[in-house]
N, CA, C, O and CB atoms as a CASP TS submission, in Angstrom:
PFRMAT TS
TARGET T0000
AUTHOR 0000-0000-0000
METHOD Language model
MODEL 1
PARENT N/A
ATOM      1  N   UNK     1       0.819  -1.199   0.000  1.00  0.00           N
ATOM      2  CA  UNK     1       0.000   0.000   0.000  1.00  0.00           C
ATOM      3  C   UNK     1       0.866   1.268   0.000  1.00  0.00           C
ATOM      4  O   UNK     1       0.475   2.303  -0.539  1.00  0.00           O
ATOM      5  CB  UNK     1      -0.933  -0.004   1.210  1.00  0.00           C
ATOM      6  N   UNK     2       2.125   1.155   0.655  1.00  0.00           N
ATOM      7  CA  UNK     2       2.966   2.231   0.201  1.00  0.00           C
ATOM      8  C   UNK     2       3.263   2.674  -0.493  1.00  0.00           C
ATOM      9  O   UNK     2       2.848   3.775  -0.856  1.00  0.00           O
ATOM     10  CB  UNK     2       3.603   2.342   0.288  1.00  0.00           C
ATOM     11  N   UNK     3       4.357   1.851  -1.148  1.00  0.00           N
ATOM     12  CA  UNK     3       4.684   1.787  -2.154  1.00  0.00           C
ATOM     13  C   UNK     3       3.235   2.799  -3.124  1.00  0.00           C
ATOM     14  O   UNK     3       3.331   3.986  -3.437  1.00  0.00           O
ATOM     15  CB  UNK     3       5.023   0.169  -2.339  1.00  0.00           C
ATOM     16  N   UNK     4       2.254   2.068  -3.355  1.00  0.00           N
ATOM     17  CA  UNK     4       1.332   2.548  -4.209  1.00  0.00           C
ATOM     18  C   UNK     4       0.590   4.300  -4.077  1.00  0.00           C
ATOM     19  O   UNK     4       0.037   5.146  -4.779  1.00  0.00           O
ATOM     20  CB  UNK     4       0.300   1.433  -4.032  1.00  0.00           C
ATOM     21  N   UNK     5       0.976   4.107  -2.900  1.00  0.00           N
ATOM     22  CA  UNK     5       0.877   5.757  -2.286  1.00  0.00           C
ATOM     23  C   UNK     5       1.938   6.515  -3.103  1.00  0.00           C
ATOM     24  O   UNK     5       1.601   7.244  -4.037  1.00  0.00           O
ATOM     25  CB  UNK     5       1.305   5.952  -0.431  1.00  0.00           C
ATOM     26  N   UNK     6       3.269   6.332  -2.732  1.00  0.00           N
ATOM     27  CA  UNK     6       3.897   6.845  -2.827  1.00  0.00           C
ATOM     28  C   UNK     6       4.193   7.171  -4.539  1.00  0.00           C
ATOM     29  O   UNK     6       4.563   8.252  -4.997  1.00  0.00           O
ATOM     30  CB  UNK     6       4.588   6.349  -1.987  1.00  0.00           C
ATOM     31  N   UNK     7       3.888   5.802  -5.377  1.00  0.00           N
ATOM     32  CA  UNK     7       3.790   6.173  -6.592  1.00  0.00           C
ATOM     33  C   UNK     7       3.116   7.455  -7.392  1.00  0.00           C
ATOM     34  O   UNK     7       3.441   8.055  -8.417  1.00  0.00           O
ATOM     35  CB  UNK     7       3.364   5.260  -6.921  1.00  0.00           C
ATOM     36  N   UNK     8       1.970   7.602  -6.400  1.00  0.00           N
ATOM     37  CA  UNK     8       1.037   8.383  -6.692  1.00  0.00           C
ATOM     38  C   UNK     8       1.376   9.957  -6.325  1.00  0.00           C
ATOM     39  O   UNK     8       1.189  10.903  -7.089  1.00  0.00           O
ATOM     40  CB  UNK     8      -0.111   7.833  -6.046  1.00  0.00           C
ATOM     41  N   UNK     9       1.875  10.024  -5.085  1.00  0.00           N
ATOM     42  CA  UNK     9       2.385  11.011  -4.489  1.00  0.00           C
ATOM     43  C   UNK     9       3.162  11.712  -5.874  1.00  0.00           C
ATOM     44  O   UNK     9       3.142  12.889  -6.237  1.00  0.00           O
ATOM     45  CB  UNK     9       3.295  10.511  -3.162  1.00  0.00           C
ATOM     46  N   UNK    10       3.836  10.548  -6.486  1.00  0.00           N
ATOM     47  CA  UNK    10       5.241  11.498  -7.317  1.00  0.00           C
ATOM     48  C   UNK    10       4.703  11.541  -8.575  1.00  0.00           C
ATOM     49  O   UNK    10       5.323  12.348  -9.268  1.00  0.00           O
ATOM     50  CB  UNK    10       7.006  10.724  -7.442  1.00  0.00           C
ATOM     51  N   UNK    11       3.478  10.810  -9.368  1.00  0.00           N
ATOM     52  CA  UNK    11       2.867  11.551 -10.359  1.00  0.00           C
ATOM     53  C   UNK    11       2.002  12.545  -9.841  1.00  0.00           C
ATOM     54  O   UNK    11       1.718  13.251 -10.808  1.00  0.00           O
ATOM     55  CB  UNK    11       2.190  10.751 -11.221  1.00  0.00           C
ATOM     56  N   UNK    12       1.247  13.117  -8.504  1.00  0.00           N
ATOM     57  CA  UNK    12       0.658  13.781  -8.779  1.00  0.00           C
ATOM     58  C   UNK    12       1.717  15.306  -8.393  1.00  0.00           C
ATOM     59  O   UNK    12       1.256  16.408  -8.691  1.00  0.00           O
ATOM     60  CB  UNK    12      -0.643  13.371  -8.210  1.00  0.00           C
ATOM     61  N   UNK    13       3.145  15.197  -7.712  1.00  0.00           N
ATOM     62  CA  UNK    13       4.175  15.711  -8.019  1.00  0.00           C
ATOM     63  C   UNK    13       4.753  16.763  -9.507  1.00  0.00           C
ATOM     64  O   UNK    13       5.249  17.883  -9.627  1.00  0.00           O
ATOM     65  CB  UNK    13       4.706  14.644  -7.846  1.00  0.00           C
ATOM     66  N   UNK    14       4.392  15.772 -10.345  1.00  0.00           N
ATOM     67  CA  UNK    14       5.410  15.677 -11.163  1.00  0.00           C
ATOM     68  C   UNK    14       4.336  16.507 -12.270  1.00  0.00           C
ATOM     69  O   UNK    14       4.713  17.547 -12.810  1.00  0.00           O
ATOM     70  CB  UNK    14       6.111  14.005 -11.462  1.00  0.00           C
ATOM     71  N   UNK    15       2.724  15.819 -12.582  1.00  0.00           N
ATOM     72  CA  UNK    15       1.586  16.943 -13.191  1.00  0.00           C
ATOM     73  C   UNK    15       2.059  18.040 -12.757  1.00  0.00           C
ATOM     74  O   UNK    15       2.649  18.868 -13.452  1.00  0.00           O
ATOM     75  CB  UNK    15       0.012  16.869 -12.734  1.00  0.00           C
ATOM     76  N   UNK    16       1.741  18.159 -11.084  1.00  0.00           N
ATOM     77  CA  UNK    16       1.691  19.817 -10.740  1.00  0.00           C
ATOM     78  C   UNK    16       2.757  20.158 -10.866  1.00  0.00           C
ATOM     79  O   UNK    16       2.464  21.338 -10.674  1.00  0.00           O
ATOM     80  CB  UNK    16       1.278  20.366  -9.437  1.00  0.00           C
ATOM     81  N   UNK    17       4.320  20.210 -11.106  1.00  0.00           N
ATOM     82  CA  UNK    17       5.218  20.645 -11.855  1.00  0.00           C
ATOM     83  C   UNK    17       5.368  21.137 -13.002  1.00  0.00           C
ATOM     84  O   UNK    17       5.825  22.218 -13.372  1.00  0.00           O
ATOM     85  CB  UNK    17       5.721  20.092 -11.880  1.00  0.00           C
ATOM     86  N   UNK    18       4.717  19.776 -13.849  1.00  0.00           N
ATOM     87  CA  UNK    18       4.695  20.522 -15.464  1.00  0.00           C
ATOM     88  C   UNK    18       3.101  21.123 -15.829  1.00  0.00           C
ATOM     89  O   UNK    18       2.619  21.264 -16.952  1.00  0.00           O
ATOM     90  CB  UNK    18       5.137  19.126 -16.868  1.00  0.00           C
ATOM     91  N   UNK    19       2.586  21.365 -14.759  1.00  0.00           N
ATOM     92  CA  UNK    19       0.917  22.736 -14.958  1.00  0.00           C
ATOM     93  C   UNK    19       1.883  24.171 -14.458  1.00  0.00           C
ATOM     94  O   UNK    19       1.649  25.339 -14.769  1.00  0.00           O
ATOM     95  CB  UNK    19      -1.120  22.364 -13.173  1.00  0.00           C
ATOM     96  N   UNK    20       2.761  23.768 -13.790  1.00  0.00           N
ATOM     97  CA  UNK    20       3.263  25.613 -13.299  1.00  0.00           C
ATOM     98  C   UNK    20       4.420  25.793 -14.420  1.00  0.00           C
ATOM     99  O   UNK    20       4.858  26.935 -14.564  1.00  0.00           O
ATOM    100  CB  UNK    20       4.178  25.904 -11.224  1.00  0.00           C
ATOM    101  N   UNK    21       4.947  24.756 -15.222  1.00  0.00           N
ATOM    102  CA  UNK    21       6.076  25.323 -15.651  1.00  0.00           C
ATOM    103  C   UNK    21       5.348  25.738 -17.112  1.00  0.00           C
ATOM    104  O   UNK    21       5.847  26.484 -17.954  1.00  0.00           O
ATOM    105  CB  UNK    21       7.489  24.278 -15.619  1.00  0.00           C
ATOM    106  N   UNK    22       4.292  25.194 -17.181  1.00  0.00           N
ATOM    107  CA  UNK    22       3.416  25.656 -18.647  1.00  0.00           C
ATOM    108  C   UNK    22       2.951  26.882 -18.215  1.00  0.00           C
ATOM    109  O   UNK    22       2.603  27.724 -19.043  1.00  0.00           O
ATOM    110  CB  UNK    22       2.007  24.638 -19.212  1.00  0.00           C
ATOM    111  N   UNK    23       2.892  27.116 -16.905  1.00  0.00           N
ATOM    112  CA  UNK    23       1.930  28.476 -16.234  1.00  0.00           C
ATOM    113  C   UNK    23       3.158  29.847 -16.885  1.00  0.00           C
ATOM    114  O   UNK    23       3.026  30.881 -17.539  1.00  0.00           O
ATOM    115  CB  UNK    23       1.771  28.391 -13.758  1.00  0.00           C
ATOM    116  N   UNK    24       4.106  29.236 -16.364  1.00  0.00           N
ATOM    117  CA  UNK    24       5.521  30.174 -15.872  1.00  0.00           C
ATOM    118  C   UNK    24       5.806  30.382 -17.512  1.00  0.00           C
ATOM    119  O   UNK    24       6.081  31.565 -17.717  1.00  0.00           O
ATOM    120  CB  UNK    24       7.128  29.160 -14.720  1.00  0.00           C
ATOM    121  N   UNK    25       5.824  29.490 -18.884  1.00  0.00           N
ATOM    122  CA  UNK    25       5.957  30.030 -19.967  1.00  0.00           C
ATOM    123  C   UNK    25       5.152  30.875 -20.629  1.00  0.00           C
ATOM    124  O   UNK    25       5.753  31.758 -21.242  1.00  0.00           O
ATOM    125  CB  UNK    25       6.144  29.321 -20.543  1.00  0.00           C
ATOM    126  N   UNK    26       3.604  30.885 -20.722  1.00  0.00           N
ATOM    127  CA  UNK    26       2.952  31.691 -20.953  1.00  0.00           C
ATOM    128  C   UNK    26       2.731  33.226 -20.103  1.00  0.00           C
ATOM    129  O   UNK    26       1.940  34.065 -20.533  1.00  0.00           O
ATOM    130  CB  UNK    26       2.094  30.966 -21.064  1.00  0.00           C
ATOM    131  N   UNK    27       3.650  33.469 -18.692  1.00  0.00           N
ATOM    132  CA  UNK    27       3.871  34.745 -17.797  1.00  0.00           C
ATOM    133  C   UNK    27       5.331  35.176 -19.125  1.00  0.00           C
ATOM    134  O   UNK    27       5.395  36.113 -19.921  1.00  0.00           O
ATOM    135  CB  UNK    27       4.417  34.306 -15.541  1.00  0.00           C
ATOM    136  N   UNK    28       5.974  34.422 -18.952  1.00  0.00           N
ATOM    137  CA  UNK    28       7.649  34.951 -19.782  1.00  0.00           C
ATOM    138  C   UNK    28       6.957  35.139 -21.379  1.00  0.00           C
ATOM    139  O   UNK    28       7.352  35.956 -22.211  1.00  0.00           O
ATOM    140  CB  UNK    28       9.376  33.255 -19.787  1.00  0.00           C
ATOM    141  N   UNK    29       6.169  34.456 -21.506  1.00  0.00           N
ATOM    142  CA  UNK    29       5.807  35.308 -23.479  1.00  0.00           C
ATOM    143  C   UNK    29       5.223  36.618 -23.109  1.00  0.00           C
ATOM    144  O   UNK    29       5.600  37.721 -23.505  1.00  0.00           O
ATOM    145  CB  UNK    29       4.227  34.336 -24.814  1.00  0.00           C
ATOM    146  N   UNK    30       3.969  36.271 -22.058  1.00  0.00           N
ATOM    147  CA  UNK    30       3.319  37.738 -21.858  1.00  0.00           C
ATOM    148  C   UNK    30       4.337  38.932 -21.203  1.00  0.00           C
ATOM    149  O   UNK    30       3.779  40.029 -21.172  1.00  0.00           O
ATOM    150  CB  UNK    30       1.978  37.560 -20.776  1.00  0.00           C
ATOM    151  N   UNK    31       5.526  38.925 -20.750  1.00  0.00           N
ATOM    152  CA  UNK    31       6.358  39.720 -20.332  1.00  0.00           C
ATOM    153  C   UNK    31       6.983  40.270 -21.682  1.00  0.00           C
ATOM    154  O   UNK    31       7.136  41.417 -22.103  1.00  0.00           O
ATOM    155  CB  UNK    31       7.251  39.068 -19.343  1.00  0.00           C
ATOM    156  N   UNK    32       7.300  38.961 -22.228  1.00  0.00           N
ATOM    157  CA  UNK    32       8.130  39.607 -23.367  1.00  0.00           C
ATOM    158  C   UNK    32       7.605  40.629 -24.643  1.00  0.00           C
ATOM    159  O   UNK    32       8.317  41.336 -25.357  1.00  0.00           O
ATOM    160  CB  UNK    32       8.688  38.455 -24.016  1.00  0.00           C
ATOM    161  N   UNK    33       6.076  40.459 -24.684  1.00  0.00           N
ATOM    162  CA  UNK    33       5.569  41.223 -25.639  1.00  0.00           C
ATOM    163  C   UNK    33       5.637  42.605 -24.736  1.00  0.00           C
ATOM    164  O   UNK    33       6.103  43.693 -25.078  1.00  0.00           O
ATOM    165  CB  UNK    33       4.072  40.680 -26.231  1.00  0.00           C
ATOM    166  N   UNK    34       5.250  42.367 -23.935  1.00  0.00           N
ATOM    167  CA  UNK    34       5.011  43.457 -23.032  1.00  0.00           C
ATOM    168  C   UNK    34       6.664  44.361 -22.912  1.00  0.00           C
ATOM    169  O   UNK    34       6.765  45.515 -22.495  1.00  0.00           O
ATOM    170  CB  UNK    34       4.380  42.702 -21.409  1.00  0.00           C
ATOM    171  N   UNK    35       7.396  43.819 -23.210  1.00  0.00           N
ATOM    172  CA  UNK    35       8.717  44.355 -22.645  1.00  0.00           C
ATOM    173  C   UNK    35       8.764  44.856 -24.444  1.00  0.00           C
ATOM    174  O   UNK    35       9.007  46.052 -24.603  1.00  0.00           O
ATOM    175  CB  UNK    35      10.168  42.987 -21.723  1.00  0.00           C
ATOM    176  N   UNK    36       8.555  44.043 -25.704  1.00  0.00           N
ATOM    177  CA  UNK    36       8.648  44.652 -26.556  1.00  0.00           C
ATOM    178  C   UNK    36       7.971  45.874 -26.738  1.00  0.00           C
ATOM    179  O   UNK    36       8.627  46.896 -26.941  1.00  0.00           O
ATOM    180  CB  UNK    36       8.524  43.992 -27.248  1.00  0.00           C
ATOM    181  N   UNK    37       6.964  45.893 -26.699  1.00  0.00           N
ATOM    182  CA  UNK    37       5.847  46.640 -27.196  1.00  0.00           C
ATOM    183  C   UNK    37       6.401  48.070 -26.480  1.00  0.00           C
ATOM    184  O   UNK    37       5.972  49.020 -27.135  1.00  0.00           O
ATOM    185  CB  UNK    37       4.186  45.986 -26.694  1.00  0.00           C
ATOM    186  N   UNK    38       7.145  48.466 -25.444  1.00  0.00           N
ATOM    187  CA  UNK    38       7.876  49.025 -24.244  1.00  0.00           C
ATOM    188  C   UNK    38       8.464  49.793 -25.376  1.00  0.00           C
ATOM    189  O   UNK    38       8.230  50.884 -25.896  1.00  0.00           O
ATOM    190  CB  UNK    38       8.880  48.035 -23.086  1.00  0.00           C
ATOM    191  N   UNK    39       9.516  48.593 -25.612  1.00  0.00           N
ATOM    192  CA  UNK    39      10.754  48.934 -26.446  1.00  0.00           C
ATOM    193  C   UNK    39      10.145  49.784 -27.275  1.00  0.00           C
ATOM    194  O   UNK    39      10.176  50.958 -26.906  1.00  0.00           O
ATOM    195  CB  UNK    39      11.539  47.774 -27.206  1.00  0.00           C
ATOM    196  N   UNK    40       9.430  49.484 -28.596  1.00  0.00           N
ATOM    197  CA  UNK    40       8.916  49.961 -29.366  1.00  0.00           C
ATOM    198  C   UNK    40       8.311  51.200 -29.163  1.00  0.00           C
ATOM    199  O   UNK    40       8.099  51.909 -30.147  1.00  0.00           O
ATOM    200  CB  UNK    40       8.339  49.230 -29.710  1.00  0.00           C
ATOM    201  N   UNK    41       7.899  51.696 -27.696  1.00  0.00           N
ATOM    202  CA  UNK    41       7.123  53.241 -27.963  1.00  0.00           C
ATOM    203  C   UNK    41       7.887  54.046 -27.030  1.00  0.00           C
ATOM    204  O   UNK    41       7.948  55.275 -26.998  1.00  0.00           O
ATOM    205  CB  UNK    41       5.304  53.380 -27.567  1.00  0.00           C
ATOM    206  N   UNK    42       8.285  53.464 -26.505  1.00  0.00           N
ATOM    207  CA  UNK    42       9.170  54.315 -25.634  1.00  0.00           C
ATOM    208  C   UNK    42       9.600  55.814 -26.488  1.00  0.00           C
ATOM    209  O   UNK    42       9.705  55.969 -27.705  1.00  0.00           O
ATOM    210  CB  UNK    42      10.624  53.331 -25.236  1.00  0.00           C
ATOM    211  N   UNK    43       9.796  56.801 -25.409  1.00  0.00           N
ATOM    212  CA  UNK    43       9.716  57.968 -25.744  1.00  0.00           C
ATOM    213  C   UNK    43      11.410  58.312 -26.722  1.00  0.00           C
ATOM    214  O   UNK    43      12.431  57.630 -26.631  1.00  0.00           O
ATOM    215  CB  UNK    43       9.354  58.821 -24.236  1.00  0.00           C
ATOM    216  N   UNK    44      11.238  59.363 -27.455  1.00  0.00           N
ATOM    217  CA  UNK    44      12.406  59.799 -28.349  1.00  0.00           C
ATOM    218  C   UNK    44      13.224  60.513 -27.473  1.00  0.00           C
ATOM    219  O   UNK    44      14.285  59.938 -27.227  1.00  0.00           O
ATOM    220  CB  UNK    44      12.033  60.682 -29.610  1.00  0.00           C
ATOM    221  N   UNK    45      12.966  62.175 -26.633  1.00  0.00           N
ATOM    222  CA  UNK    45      13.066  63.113 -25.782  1.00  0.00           C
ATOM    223  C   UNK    45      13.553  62.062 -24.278  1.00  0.00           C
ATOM    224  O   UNK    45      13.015  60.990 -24.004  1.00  0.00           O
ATOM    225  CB  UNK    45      11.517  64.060 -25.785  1.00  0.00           C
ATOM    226  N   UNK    46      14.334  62.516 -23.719  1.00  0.00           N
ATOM    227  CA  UNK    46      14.806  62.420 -22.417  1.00  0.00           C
ATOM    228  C   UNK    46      15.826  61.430 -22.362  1.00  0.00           C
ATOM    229  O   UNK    46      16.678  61.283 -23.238  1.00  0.00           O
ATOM    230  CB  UNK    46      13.775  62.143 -21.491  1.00  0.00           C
ATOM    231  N   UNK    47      15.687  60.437 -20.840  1.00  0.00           N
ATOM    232  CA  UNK    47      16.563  59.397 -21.230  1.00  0.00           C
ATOM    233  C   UNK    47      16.115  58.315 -22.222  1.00  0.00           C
ATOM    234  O   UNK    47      16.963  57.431 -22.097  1.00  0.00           O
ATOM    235  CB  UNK    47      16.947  58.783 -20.090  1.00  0.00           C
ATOM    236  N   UNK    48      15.403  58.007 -22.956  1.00  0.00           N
ATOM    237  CA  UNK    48      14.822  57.182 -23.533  1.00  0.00           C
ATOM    238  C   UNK    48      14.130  55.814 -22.891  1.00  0.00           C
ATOM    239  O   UNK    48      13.700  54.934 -23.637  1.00  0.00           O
ATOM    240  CB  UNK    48      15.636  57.002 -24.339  1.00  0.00           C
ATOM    241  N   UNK    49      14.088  55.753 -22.049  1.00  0.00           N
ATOM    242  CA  UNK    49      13.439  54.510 -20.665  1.00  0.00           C
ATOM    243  C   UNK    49      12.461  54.366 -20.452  1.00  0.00           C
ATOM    244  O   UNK    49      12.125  55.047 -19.483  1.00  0.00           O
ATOM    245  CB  UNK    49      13.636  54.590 -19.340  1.00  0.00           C
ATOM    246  N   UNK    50      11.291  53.488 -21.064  1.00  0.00           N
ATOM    247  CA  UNK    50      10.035  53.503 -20.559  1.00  0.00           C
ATOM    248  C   UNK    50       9.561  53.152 -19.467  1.00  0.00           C
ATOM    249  O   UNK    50       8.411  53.422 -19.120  1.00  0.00           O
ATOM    250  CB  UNK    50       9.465  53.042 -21.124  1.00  0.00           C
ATOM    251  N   UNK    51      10.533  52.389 -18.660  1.00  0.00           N
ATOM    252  CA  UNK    51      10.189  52.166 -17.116  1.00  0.00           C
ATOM    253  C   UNK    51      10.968  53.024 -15.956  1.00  0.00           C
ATOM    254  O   UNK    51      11.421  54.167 -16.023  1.00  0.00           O
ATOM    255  CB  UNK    51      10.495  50.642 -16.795  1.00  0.00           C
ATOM    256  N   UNK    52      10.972  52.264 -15.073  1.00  0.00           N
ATOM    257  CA  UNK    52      11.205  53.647 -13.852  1.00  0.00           C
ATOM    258  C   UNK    52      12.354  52.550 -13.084  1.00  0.00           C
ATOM    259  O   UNK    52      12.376  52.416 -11.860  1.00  0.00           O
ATOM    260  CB  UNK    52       9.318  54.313 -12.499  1.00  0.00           C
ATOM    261  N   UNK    53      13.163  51.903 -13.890  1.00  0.00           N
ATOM    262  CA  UNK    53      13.825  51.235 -12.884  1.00  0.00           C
ATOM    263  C   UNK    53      15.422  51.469 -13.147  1.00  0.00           C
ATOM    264  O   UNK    53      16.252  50.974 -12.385  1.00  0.00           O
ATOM    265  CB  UNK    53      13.374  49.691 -12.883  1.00  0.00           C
TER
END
C-alpha cells in the first residue's frame, strides 16, 4: 500500500510541476511582448526609458 501511495504522491508531483512550468511560460511570453511593445514606444526626448527602474 505504500509503495502505491507513494507512486502516486510522485505523479501527482510531477503533473503539478509541469501545470506551473506551462503556467511560468505563458507569464515569460506575456512579459516579453510586453517588454517589446515598451521597447517599441518608448519615448524619443529624455533618457529614452520607458520604465522607472
Amino acid at each position: 500500500m505504500v509503495p502505491l501511495l507513494l507512486v502516486l504522491l510522485l505523479v501527482l508531483l510531477l503533473f503539478g510541476a509541469g501545470f506551473a512550468v506551462k503556467i511560468l511560460w505563458w507569464v515569460a511570453i506575456a512579459v516579453l511582448i510586453l517588454w517589446l511593445i515598451g521597447f517599441a514606444a518608448r519615448p524619443t526626448g529624455g533618457s529614452g526609458r520607458w520604465y522607472r527602474w
